[in-house]
Structure formats: structure tokens, C-alpha cells
N, C-alpha and C positions, 0 to 999 in steps of 0.2 A: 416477481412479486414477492413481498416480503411478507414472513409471519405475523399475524398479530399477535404480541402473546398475551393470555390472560390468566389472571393470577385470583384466588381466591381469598388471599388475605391479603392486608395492603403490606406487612412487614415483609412479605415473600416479593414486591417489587423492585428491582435494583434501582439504587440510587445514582441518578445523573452524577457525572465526575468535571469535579470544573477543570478550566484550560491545563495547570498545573499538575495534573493527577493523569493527564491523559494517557493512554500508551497502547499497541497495541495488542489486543487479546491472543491471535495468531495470524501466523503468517506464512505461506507457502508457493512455491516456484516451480510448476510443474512444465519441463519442456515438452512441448509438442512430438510425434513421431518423424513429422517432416524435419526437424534439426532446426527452422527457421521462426518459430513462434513460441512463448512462452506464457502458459499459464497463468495467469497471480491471481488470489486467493485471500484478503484480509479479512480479520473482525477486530472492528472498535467498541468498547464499551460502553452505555449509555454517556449520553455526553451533555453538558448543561449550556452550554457554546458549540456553534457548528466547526468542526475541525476540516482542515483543508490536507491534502496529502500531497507530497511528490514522492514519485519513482522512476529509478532508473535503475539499469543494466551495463555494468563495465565488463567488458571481458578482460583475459588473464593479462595484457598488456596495461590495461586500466584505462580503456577508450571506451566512451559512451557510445552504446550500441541497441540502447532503445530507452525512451522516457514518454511520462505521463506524470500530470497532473489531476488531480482531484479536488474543486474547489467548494466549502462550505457543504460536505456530507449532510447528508438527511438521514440516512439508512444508517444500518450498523455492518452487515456483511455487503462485501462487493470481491466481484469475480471480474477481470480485466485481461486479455489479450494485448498481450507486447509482443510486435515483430522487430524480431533481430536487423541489423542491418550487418551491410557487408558482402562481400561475394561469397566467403562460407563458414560461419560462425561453428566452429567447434572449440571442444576442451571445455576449462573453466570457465565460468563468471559467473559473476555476483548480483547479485538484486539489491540496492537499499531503496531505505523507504526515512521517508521524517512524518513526522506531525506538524503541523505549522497552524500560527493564527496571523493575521496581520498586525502589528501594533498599533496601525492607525490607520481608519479607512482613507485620509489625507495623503499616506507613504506605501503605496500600494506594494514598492520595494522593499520595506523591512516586513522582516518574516522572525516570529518568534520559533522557533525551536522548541518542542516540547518532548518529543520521541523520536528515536532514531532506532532502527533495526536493519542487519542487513543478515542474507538467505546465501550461502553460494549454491549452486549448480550445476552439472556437468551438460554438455551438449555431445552426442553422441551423432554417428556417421548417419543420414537417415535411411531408415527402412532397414 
């Protein structure tokens, strides 16, 4: 469930940020203790367009080893479970993330680009 927040003066409200402006406020990649699941952790800033997200996980060879998409956010913080794939993801990898809007509901394929972030993190032996 998310905060409502309420604000006592209207100048103290944040101002929605349009598609161009977007990015994200933070972001973080906590691995699990089992070595197989990763935490992710974002906030978006009030937004005046619903922003869509993808994410993924490359590990140190640069092979995709877990993704999610986020289509058309509501919320501003969101917390997501990514499982690794593989028979035993250790070492490096990476997390990135974009921001995306569609260009056109007609070209469901093009994706504008707004924000791009990426997070490394280590996976360590479990337990």
C-alpha cells in the first residue's frame, strides 16, 4: 500500500515531470542470501505520463539472466523480485533499468528512451 502524502501548502507539492524530464530518483539491487534472487528497489518522481520500465540482469559474461517489465506505473516506489537463472549465478552482474513511453499506441514496438540506469552487484556463495 502506498503513502498518501499530504501537504499543507500547495507550493510544498511536487510538480508532475513530463515524459522528457523523467529519470529515476533511486535505485537499488540487493541479492538474496540464497545467491538465486535479487532484490530491486526503485522510485520515480511524480510523473505527468504513466512511465513504463524494463529490467534486466546480465551477468559478468554479459548473458541475460533475469528480466521484467513494468508497463504504464501508477505508483512512484515499487520493490520487485528477480530470479537468476542458470545452474549457479555467482560473481558480477549488472542490473539496468530504462524508462520508456511508447511513441505510438499504433507501434506497440517503438519505445522512446527517456532514462537509463544501471546498478552492478556481486552474488556471493550462498549461506
Amino acid at each position: 500500500m502506498s503513502d498518501i502524502p499530504l501537504y499543507d501548502d500547495r507550493d510544498d507539492m511536487p510538480v508532475p515531470l513530463p515524459r522528457e524530464a523523467m529519470h529515476f530518483e533511486t535505485v537499488a539491487a540487493d541479492p538474496y542470501a540464497d545467491g538465486r534472487r535479487v532484490r530491486l528497489r526503485f522510485r520515480l518522481p511524480p510523473f505527468e505520463e504513466k512511465p513504463s520500465v524494463d529490467a534486466w540482469v546480465t551477468n559478468s559474461d554479459g548473458q541475460v539472466v533475469a528480466a521484467m517489465s513494468l508497463i504504464e506505473a501508477i505508483d512512484q516506489d515499487f520493490e520487485f523480485t528477480l530470479h537468476l537463472r542458470g545452474p549457479e549465478p555467482r560473481g558480477s552482474h549488472t542490473l539496468h533499468l530504462q524508462i520508456f513511453y511508447l511513441v505510438a499506441d499504433d507501434r506497440p514496438d517503438e519505445k522512446q528512451v527517456v532514462a537509463e540506469r544501471q546498478v552492478g552487484f556481486d552474488i556471493a556463495a550462498p549461506y
